[in-house]
N, C-alpha and C positions, 0 to 999 in steps of 0.2 A: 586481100581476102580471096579465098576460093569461089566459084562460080556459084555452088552450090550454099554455100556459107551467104552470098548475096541473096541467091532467091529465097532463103531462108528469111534473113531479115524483112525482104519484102515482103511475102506472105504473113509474117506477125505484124508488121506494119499493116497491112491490110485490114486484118483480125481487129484489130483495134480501133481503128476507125470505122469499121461496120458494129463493132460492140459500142463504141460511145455513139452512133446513130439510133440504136436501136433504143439505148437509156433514154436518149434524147427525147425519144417518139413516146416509150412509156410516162415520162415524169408529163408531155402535154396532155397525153391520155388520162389522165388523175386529175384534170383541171387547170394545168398550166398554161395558159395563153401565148403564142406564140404564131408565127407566120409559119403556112405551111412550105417545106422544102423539097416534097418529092415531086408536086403537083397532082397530088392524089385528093380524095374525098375530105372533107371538112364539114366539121361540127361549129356551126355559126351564135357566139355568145354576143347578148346585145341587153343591157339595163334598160329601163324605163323606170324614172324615178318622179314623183312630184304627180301634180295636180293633171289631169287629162283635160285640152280646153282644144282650138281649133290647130292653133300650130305644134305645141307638142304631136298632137293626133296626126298632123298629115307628114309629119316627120317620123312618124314610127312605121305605120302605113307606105313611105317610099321605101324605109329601110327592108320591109318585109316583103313588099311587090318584087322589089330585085332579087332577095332572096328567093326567091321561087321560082323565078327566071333564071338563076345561075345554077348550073351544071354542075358546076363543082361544091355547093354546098348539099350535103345529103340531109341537114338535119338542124334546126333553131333550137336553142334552148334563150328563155327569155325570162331575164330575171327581173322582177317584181315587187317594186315599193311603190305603192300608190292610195291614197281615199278615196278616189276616184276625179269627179269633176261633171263635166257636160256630159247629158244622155245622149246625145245625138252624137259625140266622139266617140264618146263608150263603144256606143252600138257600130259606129262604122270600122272603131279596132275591131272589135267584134269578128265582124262578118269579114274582114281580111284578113282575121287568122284562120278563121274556118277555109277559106281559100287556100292558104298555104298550106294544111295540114292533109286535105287532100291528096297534096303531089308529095310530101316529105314530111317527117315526124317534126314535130311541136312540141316542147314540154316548157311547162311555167315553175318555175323556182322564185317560191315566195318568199321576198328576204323583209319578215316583219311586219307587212302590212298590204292586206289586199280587201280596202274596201268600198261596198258599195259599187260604184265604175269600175273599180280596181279589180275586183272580184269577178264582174260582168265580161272583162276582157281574160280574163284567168280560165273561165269555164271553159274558152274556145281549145284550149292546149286537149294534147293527148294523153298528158298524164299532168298533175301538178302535185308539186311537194312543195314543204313548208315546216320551218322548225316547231318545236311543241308547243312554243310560248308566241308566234305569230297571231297578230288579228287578223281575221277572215270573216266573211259576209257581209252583213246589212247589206239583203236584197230588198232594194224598193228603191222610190223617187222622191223628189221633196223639191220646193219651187214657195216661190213669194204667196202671201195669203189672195184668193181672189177677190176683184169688187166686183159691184155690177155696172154696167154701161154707164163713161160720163160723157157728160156735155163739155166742149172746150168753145167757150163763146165767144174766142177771137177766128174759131174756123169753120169751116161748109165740112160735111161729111157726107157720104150716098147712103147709108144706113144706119141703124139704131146700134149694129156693132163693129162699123166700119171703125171706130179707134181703140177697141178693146179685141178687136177678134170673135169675141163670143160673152156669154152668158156668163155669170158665176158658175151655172151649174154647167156650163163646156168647157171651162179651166177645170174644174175639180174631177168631171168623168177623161178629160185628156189625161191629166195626171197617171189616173186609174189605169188607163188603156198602157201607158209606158207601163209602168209599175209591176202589168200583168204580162208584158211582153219580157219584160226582163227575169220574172218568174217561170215562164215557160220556156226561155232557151236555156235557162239554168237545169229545169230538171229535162228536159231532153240531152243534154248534154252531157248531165251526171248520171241519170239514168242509167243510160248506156256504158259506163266505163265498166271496163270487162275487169278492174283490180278490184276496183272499191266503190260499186252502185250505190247511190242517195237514198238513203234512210228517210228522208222529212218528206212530209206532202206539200202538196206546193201553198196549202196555208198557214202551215211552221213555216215553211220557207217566207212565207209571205211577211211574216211577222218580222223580219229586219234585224232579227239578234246579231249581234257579232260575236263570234267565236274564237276561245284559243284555238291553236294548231292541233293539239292533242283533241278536244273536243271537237274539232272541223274533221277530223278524220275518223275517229267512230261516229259520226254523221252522215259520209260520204261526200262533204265538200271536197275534199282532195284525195289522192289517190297514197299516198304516202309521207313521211318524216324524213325529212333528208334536206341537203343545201345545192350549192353549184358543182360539185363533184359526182354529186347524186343525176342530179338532172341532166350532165354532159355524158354521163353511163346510161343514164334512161335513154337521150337521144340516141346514142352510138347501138344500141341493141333492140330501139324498133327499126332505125335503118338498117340493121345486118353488118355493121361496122364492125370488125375488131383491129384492126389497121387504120387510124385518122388523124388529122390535127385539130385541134383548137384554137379558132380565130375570133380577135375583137370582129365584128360583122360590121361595124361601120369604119372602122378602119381598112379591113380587106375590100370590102365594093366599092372604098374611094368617096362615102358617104360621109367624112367630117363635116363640124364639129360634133362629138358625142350628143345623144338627142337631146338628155336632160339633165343639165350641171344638178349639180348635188347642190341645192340652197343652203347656206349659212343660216344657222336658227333664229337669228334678227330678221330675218329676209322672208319665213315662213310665213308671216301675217301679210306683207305687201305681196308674195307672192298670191295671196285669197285676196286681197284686195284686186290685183289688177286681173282674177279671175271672175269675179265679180264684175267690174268695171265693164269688161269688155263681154256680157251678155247679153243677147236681144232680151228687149221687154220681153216678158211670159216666160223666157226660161226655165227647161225642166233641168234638177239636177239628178244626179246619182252621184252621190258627195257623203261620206263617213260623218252619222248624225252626231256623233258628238262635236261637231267643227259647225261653231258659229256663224251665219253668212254675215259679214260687213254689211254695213250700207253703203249703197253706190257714194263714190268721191263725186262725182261727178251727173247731174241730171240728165235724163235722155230728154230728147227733141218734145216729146210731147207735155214734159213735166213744165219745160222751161215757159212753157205759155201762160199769159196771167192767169192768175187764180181769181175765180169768180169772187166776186163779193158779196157779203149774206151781211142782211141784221143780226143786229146785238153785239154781244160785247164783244166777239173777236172779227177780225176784218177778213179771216179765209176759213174755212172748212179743215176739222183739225184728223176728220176720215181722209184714208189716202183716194185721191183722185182714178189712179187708173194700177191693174192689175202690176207692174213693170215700179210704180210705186213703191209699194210696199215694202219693197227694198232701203228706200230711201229711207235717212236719216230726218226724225221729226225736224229738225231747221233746216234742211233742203226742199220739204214738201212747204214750209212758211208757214208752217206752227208754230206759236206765239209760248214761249215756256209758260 
């Protein structure tokens, strides 16, 4: 071959392998997941699926501290199937995505179900979308019924609420106190969205509906109708991105195993059971009210102590003993059918 006739080929050889790059680059940019190869900016995809409790929560939480530390990610998109779970995770996803979104765009893509907790950690994003027929809302709390102070007359205590904490009426206004906390960072947060500001006052809000997708967004619970392609375009153009890749997030910062396996629908009830199980007495939830709470399998330390004995015809007290109770299953509190 001629000299010329070689650098010819070359140069199309070339051509060609910068055009299957650049395909390459567009078909991530549409949502395709993949490792970045030029070492450029990356859009950080990360699921959160299942019930919100102490270890899910500090596993989402590590996932996203790094993200915010790393250079190379310009942007979180975080997709979102949840009921919620414990307020006290709730609220600390919460306030570590509000951190992150500070430094780098946030957007929540609700895939079906974002309630209650679920929803509580959704308000933090910069934008969130959600298909038409997704459940969204029920803002509020919910927590076992209160008693009032018991006596456990195999033990010493230093005060009248040393083994309950408080009062009926300091379970019922704590409740309150969550309940109203999670109503106020909801509408400061929607409030403010510069697409689609909150319609509801914060005592619709307060009322706990849950919404279709379609109805959560002529409301101003979300910002948009859309999925994961939606949301990795939403992130790419508050960070200024039109050149990026798409990366699993717990894969790329070396974060294995994925936060939250997908449960098997057999698996759904024991996954609430050992949600349950593993709550301090007094527990508040922020938990999608139509989802029954279990009774504890299991009694807590203070249940396990004799039951007092009364006159008459049953030999315990068939009211539950202490707030953390009521949870309990009547043959665990030693109610006599």
């Amino acid at each position: 071959m001629r000299p010329w006739e070689i650098a010819l080929a070359v140069l199309f050889l070339a051509l060609c392998l910068v055009g299957g790059l650049y395909l390459a680059r567009s078909s991530t940019n549409d949502g395709f997941i993949g490792m970045p190869g030029s070492g450029g900016p990356v859009i950080g995809l990360v699921r959160f699926e299942g019930e919100i409790d102490f270890a899910s929560a500090n596993q989402l939480i590590t996932l996203l501290e790094a993200a915010r530390r790393d250079e190379r990610v310009h942007g979180v998109v975080l997709e979102l199937l949840s009921p919620g779970g414990y307020a006290t995770s709730s609220e600390s996803i919460y306030y570590t995505m509000l951190k992150l979104r500070q430094e780098k765009p946030l957007v929540v893509v609700i895939d079906g179900l974002a309630a209650s907790g679920g929803y509580y950690i959704a308000a933090a994003g910069n934008r969130i979308l959600a298909p038409a027929s997704a459940s969204i809302g029920n803002v509020g709390a919910r927590g076992g019924r209160p008693s009032d102070p018991a006596i456990a007359p195999e033990e010493l205590s230093s005060g009248p609420y040393k083994l309950e904490g408080g009062s009926r009426f300091d379970q019922i206004h704590q409740l309150d106190l969550v309940a109203q906390a999670f109503i106020k960072n909801v509408v400061s947060q929607r409030a403010a969205s510069p697409v689609n500001p909150l319609k509801l006052t914060p005592e619709q809000l307060g009322e706990a509906r849950i919404y279709l997708g379609s109805e959560a967004l002529a409301l101003g619970l979300i910002d948009a109708e859309g999925g994961r392609a939606d949301g990795i375009q939403a992130a790419a153009d508050l960070a200024g991105l039109a050149d990026y890749d798409v990366v699993d997030l717990p894969q790329y910062l070396d974060l294995l195993p994925p936060l939250v396996p997908t449960p098997a629908p057999q698996q759904a009830q024991q996954a609430l059971q050992k949600l349950v199980d593993a709550a301090p007495p007094g527990t508040i939830y922020m938990l999608d009210s139509r989802i029954r709470l279990p009774g504890r399998s299991k009694p807590t330390l203070l249940n396990s102590l004799p039951a007092k004995q009364v006159t008459g015809e049953g030999l315990v007290s068939s009211q539950p003993q202490s707030f953390a109770d009521t949870l309990l299953p009547a043959t665990l509190r030693g109610v006599t059918p």
